[in-house]
N, C-alpha and C positions, 0 to 999 in steps of 0.2 A: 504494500500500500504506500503512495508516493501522497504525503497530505500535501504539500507545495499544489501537486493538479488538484486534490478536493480544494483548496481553497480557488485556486485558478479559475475550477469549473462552476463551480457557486453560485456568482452572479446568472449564469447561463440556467441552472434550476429552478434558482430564484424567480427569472420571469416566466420558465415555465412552468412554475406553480401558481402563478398567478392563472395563466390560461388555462392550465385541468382545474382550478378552483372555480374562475368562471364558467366554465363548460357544464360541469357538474352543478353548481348551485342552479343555474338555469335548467338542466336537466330534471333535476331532482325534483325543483318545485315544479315542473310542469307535470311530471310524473305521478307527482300526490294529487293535484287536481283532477287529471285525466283518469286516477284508480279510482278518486273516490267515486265521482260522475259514472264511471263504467260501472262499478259497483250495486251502486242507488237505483241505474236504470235496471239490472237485473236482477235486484232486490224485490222492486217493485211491478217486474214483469211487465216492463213499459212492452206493447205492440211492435213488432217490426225495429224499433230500436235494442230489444234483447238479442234478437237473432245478429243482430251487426256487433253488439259488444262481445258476444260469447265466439266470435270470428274473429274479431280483434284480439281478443287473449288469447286465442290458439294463433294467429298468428305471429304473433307480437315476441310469446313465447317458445315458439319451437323454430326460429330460423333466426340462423347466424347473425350477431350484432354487424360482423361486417359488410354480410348483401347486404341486410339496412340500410348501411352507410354508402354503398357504393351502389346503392340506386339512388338515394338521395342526391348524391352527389356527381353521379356520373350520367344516372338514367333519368331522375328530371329534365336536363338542361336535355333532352331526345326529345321531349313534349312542349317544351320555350320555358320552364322554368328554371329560372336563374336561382339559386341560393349562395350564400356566401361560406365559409369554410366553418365557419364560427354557430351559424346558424344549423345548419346540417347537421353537426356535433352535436346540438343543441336538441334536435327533434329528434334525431335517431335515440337519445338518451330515452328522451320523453317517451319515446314509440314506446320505446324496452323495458324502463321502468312503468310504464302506465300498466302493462298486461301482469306486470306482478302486483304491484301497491292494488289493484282491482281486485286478483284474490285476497290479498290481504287483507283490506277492507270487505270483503263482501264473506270471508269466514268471520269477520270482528263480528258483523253485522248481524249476522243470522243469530250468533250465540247467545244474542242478547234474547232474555227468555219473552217469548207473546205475550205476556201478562204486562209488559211494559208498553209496549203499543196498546192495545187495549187499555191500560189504564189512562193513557194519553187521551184516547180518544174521549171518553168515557169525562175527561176534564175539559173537554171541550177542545180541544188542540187540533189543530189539520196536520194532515199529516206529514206536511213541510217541517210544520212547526213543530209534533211528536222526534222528526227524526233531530235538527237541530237542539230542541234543550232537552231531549231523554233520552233516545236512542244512540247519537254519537257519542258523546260525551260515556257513555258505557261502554260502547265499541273503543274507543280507542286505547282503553285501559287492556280491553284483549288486543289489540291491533299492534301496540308499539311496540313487540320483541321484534314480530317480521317486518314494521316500516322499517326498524334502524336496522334489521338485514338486509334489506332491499336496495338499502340508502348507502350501503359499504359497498356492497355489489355495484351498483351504475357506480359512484367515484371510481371502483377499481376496473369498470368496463371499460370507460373513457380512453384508457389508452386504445381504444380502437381505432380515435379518431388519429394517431398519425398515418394511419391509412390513407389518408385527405392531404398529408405532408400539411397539418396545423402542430405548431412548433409547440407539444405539452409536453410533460413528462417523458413520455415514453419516447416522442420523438429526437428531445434532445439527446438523449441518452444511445439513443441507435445512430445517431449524426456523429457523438466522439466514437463511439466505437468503431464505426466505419472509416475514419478520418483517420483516428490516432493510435487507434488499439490500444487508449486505456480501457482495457472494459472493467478492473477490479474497482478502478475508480468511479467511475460510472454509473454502474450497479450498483455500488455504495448509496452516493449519492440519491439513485432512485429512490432504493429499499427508505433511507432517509426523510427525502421527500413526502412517499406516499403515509409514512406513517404520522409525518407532523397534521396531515390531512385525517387519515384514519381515528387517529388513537383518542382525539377528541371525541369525536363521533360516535365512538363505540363509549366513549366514557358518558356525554350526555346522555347518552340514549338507556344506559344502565341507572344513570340517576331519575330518569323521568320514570322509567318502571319502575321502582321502589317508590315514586311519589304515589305513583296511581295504587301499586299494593299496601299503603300503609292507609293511602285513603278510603279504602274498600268497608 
């Protein structure tokens, strides 16, 4: 291990930590949107919109994060859509995570026992309003082990997008190695990287579940 290149290469991870942290927080939160919405419509056995969510998850989840990426990116602009490098990254996140956070939320969801709808109704509550102040707020106390695995997973997917040659993590790190053949420094550095991103993550996410189980 030569530390002169880890300091050397530093700045160079540094901003590509920036772009896997944007890539990902973009991803991510689109991804809880798009699970929970998938979720609620197949909850509630919306018409014609079940049949497209329950498509969507099988799709979403059983084909490579990098077709994904390399339709988004390669096979839109065949149709006139332009996306930009950053964007693409961005949605293919969102495709990938939306088909998990969807199971996730919609096992949170069901767990939650009938007698809680019902007593919603029965208070007079629609059933917007049941699912907002009685039914979520219970789900996510089941939901939040697999959000915050869902939520490790896309950050640690992301390296797909150097696929797209968008300068993250992954890509810097495949750029020195090709160039200089530091690879022990390198790889360092990543492993480094990914964990200053991870290890938070995994820690909030351990203290949010211990809030929701103490408050049970």
């Amino acid at each position: 291990m030569d530390w002169g290149l880890v300091h050397a290469y530093t700045p160079l991870f540094v901003t590509a930590l920036r772009v896997t942290l944007m890539v990902s927080a973009g991803g991510v939160a689109a991804a809880l949107v798009v699970g929970l919405l998938v979720a609620i419509v197949r909850l509630w056995h919306v018409p014609v919109l079940d049949q497209l969510s329950i498509a969507y998850v099988e799709v979403a989840r059983n084909t490579p994060s990098l077709v994904q990426l390399f339709f988004l990116y390669f096979g839109l602009p065949k149709l006139g859509i332009l996306l930009s490098q950053e964007t693409c990254a961005i949605v293919c996140l969102a495709f990938l995570g939306g088909g998990y956070m969807a199971e996730a939320f919609r096992a949170a969801l069901v767990a939650v026992p009938p007698i809680q709808h019902e007593s919603a109704q029965v208070l007079g509550l629609t059933r917007r309003q049941a699912m907002r102040h009685v039914v979520l707020p219970q789900a996510m106390a089941q939901a939040t082990p697999a959000l915050v695995a869902n939520v490790v997973f896309l950050v640690k997917e992301s390296s797909v997008v150097s696929g797209i040659a968008l300068a993250d993590l992954m890509y810097v790190a495949k750029d020195i190695i090709g160039q200089s053949y530091d690879t022990v420094e390198a790889l360092f550095l990543l492993v480094v990287a990914y964990a200053i991103i991870l290890l938070p993550i995994s820690a909030v996410g351990s203290a949010i579940e211990r809030r929701f189980a103490y408050g049970r």
